[in-house]
ZADO-1210 file (C-alpha; in nm, 4 decimals, padded with zeros to 6 digits):
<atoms>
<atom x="00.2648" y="-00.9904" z="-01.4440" code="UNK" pos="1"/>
<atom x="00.2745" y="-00.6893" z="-01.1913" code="UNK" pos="2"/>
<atom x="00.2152" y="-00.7283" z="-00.8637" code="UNK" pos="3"/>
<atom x="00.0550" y="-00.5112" z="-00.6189" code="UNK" pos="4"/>
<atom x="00.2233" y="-00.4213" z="-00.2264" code="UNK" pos="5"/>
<atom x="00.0567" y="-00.3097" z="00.0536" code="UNK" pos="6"/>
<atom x="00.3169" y="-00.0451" z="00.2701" code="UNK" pos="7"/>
<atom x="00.2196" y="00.0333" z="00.6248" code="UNK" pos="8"/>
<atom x="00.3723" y="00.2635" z="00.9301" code="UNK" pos="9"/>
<atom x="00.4356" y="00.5411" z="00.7010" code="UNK" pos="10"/>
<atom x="00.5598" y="00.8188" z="00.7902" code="UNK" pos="11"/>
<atom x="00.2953" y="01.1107" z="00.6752" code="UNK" pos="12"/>
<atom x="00.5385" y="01.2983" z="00.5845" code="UNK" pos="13"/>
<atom x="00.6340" y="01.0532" z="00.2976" code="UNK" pos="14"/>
<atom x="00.5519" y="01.1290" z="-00.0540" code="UNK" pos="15"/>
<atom x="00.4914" y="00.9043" z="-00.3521" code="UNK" pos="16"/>
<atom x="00.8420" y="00.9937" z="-00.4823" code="UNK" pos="17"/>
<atom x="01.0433" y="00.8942" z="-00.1595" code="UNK" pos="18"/>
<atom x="00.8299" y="00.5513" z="-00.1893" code="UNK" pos="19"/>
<atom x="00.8958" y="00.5113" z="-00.5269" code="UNK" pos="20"/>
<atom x="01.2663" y="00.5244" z="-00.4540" code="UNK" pos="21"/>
<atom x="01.2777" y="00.3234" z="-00.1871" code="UNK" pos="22"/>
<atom x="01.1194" y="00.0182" z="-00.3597" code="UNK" pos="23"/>
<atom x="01.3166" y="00.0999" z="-00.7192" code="UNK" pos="24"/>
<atom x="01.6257" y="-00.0235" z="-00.5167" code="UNK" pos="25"/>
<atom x="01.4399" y="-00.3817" z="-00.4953" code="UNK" pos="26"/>
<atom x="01.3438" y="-00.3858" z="-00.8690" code="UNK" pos="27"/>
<atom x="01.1154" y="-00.2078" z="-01.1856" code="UNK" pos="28"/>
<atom x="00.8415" y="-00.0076" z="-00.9961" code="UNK" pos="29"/>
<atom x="00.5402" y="00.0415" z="-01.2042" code="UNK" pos="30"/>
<atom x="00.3166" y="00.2890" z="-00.9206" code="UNK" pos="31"/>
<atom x="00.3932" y="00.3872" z="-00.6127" code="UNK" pos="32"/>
<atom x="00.0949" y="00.5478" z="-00.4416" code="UNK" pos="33"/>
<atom x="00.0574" y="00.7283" z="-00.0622" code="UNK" pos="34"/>
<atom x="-00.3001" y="00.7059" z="00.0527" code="UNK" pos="35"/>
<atom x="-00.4536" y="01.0548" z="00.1555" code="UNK" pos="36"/>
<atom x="-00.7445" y="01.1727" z="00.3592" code="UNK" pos="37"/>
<atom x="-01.0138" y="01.3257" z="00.0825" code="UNK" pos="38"/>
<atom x="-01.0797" y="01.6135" z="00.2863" code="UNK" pos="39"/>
<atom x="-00.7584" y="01.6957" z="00.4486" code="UNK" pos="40"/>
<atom x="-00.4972" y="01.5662" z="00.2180" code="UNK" pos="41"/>
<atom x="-00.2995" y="01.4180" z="00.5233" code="UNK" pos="42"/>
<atom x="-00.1449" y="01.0746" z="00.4567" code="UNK" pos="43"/>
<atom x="-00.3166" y="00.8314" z="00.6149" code="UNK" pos="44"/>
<atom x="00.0067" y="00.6960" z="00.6641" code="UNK" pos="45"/>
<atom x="00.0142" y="00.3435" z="00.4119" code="UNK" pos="46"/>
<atom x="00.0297" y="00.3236" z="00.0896" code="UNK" pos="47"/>
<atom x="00.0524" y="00.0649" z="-00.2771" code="UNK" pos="48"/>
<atom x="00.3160" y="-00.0053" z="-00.4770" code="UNK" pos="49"/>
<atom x="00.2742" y="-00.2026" z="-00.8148" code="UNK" pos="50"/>
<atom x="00.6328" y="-00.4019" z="-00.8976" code="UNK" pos="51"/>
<atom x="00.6336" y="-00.5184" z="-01.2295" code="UNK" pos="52"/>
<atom x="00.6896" y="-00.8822" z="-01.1260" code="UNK" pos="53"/>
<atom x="00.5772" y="-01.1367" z="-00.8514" code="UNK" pos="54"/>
<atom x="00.9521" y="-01.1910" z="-00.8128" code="UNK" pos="55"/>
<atom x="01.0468" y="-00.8228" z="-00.7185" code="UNK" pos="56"/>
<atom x="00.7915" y="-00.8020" z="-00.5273" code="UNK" pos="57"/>
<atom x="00.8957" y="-01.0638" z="-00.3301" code="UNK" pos="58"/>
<atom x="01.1851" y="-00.9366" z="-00.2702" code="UNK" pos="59"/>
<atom x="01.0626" y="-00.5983" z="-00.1728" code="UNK" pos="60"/>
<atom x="00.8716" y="-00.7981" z="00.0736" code="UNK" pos="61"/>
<atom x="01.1663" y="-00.9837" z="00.2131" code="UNK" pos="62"/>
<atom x="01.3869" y="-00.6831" z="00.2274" code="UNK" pos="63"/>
<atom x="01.1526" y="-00.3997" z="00.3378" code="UNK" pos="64"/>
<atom x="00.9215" y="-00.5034" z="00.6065" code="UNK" pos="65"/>
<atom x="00.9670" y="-00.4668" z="00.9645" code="UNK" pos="66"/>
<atom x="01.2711" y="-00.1974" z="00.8552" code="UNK" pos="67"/>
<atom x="01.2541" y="00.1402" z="00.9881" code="UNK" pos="68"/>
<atom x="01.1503" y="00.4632" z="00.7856" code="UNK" pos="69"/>
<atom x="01.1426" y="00.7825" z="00.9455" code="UNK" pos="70"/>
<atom x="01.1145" y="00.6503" z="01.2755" code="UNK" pos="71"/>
<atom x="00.8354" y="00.3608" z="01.1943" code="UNK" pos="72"/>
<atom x="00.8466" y="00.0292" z="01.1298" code="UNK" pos="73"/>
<atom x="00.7110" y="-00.0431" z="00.7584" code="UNK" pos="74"/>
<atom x="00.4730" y="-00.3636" z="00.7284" code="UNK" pos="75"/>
<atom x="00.5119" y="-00.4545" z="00.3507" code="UNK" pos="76"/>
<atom x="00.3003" y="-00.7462" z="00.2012" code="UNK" pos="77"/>
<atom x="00.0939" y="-00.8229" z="-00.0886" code="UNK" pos="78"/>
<atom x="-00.1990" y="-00.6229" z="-00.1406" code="UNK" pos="79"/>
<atom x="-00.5165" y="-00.7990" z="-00.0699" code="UNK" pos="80"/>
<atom x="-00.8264" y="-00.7685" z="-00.4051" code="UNK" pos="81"/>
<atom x="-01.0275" y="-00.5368" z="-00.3197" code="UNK" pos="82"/>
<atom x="-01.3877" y="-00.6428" z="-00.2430" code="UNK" pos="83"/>
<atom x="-01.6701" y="-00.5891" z="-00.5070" code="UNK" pos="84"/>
<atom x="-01.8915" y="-00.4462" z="-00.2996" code="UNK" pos="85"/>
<atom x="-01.6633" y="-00.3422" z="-00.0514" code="UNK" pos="86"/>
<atom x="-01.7268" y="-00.3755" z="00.2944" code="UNK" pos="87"/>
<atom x="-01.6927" y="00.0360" z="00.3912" code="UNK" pos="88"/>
<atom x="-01.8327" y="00.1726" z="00.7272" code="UNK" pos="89"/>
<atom x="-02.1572" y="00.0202" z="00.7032" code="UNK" pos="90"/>
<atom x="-02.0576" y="-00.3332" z="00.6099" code="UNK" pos="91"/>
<atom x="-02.1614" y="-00.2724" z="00.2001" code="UNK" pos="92"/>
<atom x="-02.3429" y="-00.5770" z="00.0606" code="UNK" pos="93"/>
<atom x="-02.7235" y="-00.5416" z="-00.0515" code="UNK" pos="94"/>
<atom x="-02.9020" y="-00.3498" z="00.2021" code="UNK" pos="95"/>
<atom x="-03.2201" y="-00.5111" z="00.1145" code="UNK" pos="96"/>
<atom x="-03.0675" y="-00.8297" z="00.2844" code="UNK" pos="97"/>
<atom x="-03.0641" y="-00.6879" z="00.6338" code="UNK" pos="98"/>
<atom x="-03.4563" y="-00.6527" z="00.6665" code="UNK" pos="99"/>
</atoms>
């Protein structure tokens, strides 16, 4: 079962194929994905990854995080679910509820 990696302190120069590579060397990468502004197209400077098993993943935990890439210090760890009704900039959740 894949597992999903959150990757922080990107540089924004970094592009889905660099972070491919640099988690291949850990194990089977099934997506490696650099977060962008919508209206810009600037990294926002993290990112996902999707190894193809808990165990890889591990070890792309244990081996990449707190190492230095371009300068910054990459936080790797899993990826937390995302929320169903997400959380956003106004706190999500049924608006009816706060009157």
């Amino acid at each position: 079962m894949s597992t999903k990696l959150y990757v922080g302190g990107l540089p924004y120069s970094t592009t889905e194929a660099e972070l491919n590579e640099l988690f291949a060397k850990e194990g089977a990468v099934e997506s490696a994905r650099v977060i962008t502004d919508k209206f810009t197209g600037q990294s926002r400077g993290f990112g996902f990854v999707e190894m193809s098993s808990g165990e890889e993943a591990q070890r792309a935990i244990a081996s990449l995080n707190g190492t230095q890439l371009g300068g910054r210090a990459l936080t790797v760890n899993e990826a937390k679910p995302q929320g169903k009704n997400g959380g956003g900039r106004f706190g999500g959740g049924d608006r009816a509820s706060r009157f």
